[in-house]
C-alpha positions in Angstrom: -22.6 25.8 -9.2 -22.1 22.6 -10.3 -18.9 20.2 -10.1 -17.4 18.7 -12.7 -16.8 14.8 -12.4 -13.0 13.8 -11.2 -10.5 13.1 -13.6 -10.6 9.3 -14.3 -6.8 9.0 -12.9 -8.2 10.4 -9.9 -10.8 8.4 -9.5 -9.0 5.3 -10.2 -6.1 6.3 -7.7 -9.2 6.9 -5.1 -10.1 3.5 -5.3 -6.9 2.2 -4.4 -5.7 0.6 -1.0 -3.2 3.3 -0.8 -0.6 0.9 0.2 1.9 2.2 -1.9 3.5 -1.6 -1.5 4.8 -1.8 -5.2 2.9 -4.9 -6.1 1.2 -4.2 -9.1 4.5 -3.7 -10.4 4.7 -0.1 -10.4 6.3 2.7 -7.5 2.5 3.3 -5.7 -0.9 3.5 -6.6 -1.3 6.6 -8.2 1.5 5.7 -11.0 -0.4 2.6 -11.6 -4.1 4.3 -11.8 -2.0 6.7 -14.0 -1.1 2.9 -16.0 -4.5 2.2 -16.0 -5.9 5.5 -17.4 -4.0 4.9 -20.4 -4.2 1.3 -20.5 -1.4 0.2 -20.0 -2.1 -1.9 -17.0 -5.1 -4.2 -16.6 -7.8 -3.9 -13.3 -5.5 -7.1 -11.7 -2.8 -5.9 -10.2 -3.0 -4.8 -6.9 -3.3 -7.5 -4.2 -4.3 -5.1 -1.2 -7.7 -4.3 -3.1 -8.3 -7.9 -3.6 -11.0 -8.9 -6.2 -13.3 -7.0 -4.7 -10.9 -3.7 -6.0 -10.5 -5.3 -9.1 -13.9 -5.2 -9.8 -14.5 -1.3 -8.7 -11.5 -0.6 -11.0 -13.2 -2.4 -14.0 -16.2 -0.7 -13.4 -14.9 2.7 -13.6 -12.8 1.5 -16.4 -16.4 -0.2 -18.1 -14.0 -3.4 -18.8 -14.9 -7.1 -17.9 -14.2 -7.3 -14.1 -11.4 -9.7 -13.1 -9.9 -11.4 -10.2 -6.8 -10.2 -8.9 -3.7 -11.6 -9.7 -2.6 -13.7 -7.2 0.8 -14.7 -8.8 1.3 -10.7 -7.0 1.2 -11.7 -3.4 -2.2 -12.6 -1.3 -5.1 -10.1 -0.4 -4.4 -9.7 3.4 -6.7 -8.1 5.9 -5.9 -4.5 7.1 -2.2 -4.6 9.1 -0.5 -1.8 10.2 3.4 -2.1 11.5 4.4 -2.3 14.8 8.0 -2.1 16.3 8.9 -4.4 18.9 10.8 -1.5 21.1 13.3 -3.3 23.1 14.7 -5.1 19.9 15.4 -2.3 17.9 18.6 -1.0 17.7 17.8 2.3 15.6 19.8 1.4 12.5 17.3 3.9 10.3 16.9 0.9 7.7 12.8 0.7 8.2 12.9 4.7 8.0 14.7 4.4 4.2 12.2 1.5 3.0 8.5 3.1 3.9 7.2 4.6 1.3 4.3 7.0 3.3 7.1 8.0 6.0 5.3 6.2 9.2 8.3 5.2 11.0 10.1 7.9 12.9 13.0 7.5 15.3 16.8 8.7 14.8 20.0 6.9 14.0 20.8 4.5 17.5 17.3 5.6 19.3 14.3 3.6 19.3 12.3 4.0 16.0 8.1 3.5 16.2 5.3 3.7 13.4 2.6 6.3 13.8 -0.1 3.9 12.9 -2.1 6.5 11.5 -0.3 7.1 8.5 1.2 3.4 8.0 -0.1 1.3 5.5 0.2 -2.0 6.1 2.5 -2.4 3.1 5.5 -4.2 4.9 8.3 -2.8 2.8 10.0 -2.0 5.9 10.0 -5.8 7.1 12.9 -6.9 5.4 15.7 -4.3 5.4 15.3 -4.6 9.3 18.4 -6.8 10.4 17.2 -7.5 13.8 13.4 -8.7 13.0 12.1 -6.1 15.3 9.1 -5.4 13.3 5.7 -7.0 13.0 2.1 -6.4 11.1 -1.0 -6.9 13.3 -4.5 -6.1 12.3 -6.4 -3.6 12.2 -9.6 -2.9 12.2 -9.8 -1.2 8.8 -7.5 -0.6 6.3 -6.5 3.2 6.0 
């Protein structure tokens, strides 16, 4: 039995950091592959990938590779949050702003990221109103 090749969305979205950080403009990487499957989004986008994502995304695409657009925010090395425990006051507000749902905690308890399943994105940096959250590296990006 043989198996038929992925849909090119899919394979586009596969490429992708999975950061689901909403640089490229659009609300996470598979509406954006889905923008680049029927062109309306260039290979240049998405700052997590860097150029070196750019250029796998033009090559699945068979367009010109390009670098990534840097006006979008700056390729960073893998990161993963981290909540500074004795400074956060479990308002919920890093809960509401991560978009793979990393960060669990209740309303007044300590909150913490299962590092596992964060991306590195940092969307849940600045709702926090007591700057109890950083981004350290990682060893790979997830």
């Amino acid at each position: 039995m043989t198996s038929s090749p992925l849909p090119l969305v899919e394979r586009l979205d596969r490429l992708l950091p999975q950061t689901q950080c909403g640089q490229c403009g659009y609300d996470g990487c598979r509406p954006y592959a889905e923008a680049m499957a029927s062109g309306a989004a260039g290979v240049e986008r998405c700052p997590p990938g860097g150029d070196a994502g750019a250029r796998a995304l033009a090559k699945v695409l068979e367009v010109a590779p390009v670098p990534f657009d840097r006006s979008r925010g700056e390729h960073t090395p893998a990161q993963v949050a981290v909540v500074i425990e004795a400074d956060c006051i479990g308002c919920t507000k890093c809960i509401q702003a991560c978009p793979v749902d990393a960060i669990v905690g209740g309303a007044k308890y300590m909150h913490t990221v299962i590092a596992d399943l964060c991306t590195g994105c940092g969307l849940c940096i600045p709702p926090c109103p007591v700057d109890c959250i950083d981004l350290v590296l990682t060893a790979t990006r997830p």
